[in-house]
N, C-alpha and C positions, 0 to 999 in steps of 0.2 A: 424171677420176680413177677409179684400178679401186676401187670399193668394194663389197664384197660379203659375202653371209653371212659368221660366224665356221666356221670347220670345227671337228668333233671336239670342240664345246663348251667350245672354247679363246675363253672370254670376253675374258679379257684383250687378245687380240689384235682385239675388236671394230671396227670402224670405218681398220682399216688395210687398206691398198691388197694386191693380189694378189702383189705382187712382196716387198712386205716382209714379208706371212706364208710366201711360201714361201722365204725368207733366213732369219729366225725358226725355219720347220721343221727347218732342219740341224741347228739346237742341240740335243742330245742331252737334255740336264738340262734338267726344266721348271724348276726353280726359276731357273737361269740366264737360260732363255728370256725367264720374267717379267720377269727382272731388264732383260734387252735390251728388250722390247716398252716396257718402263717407259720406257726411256733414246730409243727411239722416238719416241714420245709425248713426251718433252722439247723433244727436238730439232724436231718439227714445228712445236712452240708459240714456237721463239726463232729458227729458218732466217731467217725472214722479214721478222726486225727490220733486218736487215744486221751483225748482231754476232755473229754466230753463232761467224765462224771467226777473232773476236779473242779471245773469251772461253774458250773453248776450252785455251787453254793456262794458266788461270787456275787447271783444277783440280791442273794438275800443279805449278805452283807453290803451290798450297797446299797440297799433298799433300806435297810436299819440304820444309815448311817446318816442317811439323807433325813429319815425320821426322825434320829437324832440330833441333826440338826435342825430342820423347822421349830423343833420342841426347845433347842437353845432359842433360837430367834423369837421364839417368842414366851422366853422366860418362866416352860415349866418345867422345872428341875429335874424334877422327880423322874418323869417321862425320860427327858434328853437321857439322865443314868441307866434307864431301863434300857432305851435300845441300844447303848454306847455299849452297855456291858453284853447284851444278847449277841451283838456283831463283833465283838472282841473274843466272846465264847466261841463261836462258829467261826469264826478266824482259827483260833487254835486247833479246834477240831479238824479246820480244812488242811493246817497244816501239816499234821501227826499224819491226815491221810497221804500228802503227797510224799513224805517221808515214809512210811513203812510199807506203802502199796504202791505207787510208783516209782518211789527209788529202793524200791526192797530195801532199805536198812530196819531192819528188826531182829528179833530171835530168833531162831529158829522153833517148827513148829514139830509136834510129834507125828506119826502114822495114826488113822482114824481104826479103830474098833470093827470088825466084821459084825453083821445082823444075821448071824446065823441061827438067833433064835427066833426071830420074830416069823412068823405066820406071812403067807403070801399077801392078806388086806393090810395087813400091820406096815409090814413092809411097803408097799404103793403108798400108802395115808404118810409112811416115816420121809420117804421120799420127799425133797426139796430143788430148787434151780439151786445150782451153785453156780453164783456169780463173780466168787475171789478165790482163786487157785494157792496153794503155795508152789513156790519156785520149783522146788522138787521133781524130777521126773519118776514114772510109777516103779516100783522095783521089780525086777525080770520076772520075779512068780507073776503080780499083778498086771502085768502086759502081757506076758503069757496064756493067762488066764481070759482075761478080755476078750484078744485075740481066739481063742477057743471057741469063745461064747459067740465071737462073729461069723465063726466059718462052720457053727452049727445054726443058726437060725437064716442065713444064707442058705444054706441049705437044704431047710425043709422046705414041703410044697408052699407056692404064689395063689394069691386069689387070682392074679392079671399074667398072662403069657411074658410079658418084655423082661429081660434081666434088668436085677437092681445088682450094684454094690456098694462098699463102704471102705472107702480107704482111709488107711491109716497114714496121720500126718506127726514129725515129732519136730516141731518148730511153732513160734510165735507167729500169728494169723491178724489181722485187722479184724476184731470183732468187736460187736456192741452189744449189752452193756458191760461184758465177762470184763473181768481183769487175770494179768499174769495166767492164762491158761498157755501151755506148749504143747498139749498133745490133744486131738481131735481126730473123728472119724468122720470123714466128708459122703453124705448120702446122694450117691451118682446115680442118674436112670437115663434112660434113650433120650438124642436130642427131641427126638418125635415123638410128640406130647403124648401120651396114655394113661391117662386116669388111675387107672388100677395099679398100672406099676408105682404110682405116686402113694395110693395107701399101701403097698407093699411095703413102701420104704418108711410109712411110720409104724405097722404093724411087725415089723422084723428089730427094726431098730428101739423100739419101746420094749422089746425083750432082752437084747442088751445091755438095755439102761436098768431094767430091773437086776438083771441077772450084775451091772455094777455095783447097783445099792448095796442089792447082798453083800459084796465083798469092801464094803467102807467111802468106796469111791463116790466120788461128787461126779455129778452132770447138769449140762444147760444143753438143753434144745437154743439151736442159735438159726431163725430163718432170716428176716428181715436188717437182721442187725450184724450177717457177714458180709465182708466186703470179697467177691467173688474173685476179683484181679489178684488179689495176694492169694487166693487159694489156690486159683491155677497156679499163676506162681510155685508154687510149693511141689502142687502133683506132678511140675513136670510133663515129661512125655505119657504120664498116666493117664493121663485125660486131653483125648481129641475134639474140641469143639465142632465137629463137623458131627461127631456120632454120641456125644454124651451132654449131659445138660445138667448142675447142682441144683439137688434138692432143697438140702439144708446141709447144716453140721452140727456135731453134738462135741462141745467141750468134756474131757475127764481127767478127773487128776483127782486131789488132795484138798479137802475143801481147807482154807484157810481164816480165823478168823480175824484176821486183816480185813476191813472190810468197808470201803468210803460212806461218809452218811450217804451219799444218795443212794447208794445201792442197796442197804440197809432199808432205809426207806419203801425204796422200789421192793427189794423182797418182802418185807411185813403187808403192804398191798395186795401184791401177788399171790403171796400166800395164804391168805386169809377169804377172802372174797372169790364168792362161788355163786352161779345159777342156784336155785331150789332145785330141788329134783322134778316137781309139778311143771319145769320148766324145760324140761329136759325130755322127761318120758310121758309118751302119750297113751293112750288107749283108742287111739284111733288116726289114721292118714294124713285125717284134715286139722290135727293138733291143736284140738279146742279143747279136747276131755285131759288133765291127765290121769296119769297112769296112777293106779291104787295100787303099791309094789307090797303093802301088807296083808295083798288078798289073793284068794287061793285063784290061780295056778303061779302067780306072781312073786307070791312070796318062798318060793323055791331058789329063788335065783339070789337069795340074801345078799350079799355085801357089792355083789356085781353092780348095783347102781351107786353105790358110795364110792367105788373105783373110777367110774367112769368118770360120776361126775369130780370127782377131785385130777380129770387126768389133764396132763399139759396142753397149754396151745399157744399158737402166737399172739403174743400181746392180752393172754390171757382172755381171749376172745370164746369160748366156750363155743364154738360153731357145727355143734355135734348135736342131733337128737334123734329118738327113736321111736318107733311106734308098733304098739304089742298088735299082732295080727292072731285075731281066734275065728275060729268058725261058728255059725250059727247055733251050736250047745253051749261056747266061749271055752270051748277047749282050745290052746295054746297052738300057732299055727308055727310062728316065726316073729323074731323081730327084726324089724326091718330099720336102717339106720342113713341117715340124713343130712347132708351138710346143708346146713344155715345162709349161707353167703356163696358168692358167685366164684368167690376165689379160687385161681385153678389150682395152688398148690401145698396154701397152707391150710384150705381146710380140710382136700383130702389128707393133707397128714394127720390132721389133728383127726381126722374120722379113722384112721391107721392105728392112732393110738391107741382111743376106744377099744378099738376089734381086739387091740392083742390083750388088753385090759379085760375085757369081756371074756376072749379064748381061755386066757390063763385062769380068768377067776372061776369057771364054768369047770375046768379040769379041777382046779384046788376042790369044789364041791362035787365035784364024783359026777356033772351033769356034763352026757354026749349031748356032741351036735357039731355043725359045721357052717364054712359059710358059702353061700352061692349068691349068684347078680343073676336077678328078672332080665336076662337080654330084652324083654319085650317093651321094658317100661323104658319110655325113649321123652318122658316128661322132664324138662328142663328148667320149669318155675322150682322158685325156692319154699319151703326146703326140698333139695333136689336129691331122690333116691341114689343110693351107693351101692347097698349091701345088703345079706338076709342072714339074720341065724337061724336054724334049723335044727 
């Protein structure tokens, strides 16, 4: 977990992770801020019961109810049936959810369709969080299969010297926001922090996920939202806390479409809402110009910036930017790529993602290159160098 100093003696925000203080930062109004960090701190303390995202709609039916009562008491009709019937809608709906999604009484659901036509950007763009599993565990091909895809991208070369791995889990996990997942792959690297092996472990495992898509499967990136004690739990003697340290975990299964309004909700947000790309790519170090990706040597690299920027992170945090490096004729030198925020672990991943994003989309268009780290560049202001394509 990133924990770290409070900044700017913003105590309230104490003991919260890197990503949420700088989501926190955007709010303009402290008082408001408080009010969010508050509502933070709520939610961290109830994620992990598994009720999180029933109870949820609890407040808006009491909020409706109340509404509709001030609007009795003061005799306008009209109103009071509006929100009587809005909180008796949202009742139902919250009902049918704890019925088909948390006491799985429903139909059963079919197997999803392989994308073995879709093109490698089609593919990433087709890609979504799945955040409601069916109960179903994957069938021997598709674990098979999985597992393949794990013990080949494990194995090709590391940008970072330290081993990563990923193990495989087939049991129900305390996670937040996923529902009904059983099976996850838990991304392990050295207790002793290394950077590089932290984007390894998005840059390997974002191949994975792709190479899931391909074959129908659902995935959620799950950082801040596992609860780490039931993961140990689970690996057992696999994992010695003295010598290994959780990354993240990726949920896969069977997307289902059982699915609670909130999470519904939370998905159409997440899904939808993206940086600009002017916001992402730069044309220079000090990230004031962006990057013109429709101009020649730039626009070679076509859909690689519509990858990247569509690619996952925590809390949808977008904490990934790059910057075109040319030489004095502004022929194309490298891009060089950036994490945003202080966080020591989900932004490397989320800058992990990028890379494989970047890797793959760069091979799908026929363009070499590879990546290397400036050992020299030992600058630690944000945004803070990673990595170089070349």
């Amino acid at each position: 977990m990133d924990i770290e100093k409070p900044l700017h003696n913003d105590n309230f925000m104490h003991g919260l992770g890197a990503n949420e203080r700088a989501l926190l930062e955007k709010i303009p109004l402290l008082p408001l801020r408080k009010l969010a960090a508050g509502m933070v701190r709520a939610k961290m303390r109830v994620q992990f019961t598994g009720w999180l995202q029933y109870l949820l709609p609890l407040i808006f039916i009491v909020t409706l109810s109340l509404l509709a009562l001030v609007s009795h008491l003061l005799k306008i009709s009209f109103l009071a049936s509006i929100f009587s019937a809005l909180g008796l809608l949202l009742g139902i709906v919250a009902l049918i959810d704890l019925v088909t999604v948390k006491f799985k009484l429903r139909f059963p659901e079919s197997l999803p369709q392989r994308n073995n036509d879709l093109n490698l950007f089609d593919l990433m763009r087709a890609r979504h969080s799945c955040r409601s599993f069916q109960t179903r565990k994957l069938t021997e091909a598709d674990h098979s299969e999985l597992m393949e895809s794990v013990s080949k991208y494990l194995a090709e070369p590391k940008i970072g010297k330290s081993p990563i791995r990923f193990e495989y889990i087939s049991a129900p996990l305390t996670v937040w926001p996923v529902v009904n997942a059983t099976e996850f792959l838990v991304a392990i690297a050295p207790a002793a922090y290394n950077r590089l092996s932290v984007i390894d472990v998005g840059r390997s495992l974002q191949k994975v996920v792709m190479d899931a898509t391909r074959m129908g499967l659902g995935t959620c990136w799950i950082g801040p939202g596992a609860d780490h004690a039931s993961i140990k739990q689970q690996l057992g003697k696999r994992f010695n806390p003295e010598k290994d340290h959780i990354i993240c975990v990726l949920g896969v299964g069977y997307k289902s479409n059982y699915i609670p309004l909130f999470i519904r909700i939370f998905n159409r947000q997440m899904s939808t809402n993206r940086l600009p790309l002017s916001e992402l790519f730069f044309a220079d170090s000090t990230f004031t110009t962006p990057l013109d990706v429709d101009a020649t040597p730039f626009n070679s690299f076509g859909r690689n910036y519509e990858i990247c920027q569509w690619s996952p992170s925590s809390y949808n945090g977008q904490t990934t930017r790059c910057a075109a490096v040319t030489d004095e004729k502004g022929a194309l030198k490298s891009f060089d790529f950036y994490a945003a925020t202080a966080s020591q672990y989900y932004a490397p991943v989320a800058l992990g993602i990028w890379a494989a994003n970047w890797e793959m989309g760069c091979a799908a268009l026929g363009l070499q290159g590879h990546f290397t780290v400036r050992t020299e560049e030992e600058n630690e202001a944000l945004p803070r160098y990673d990595l170089s394509w070349h």
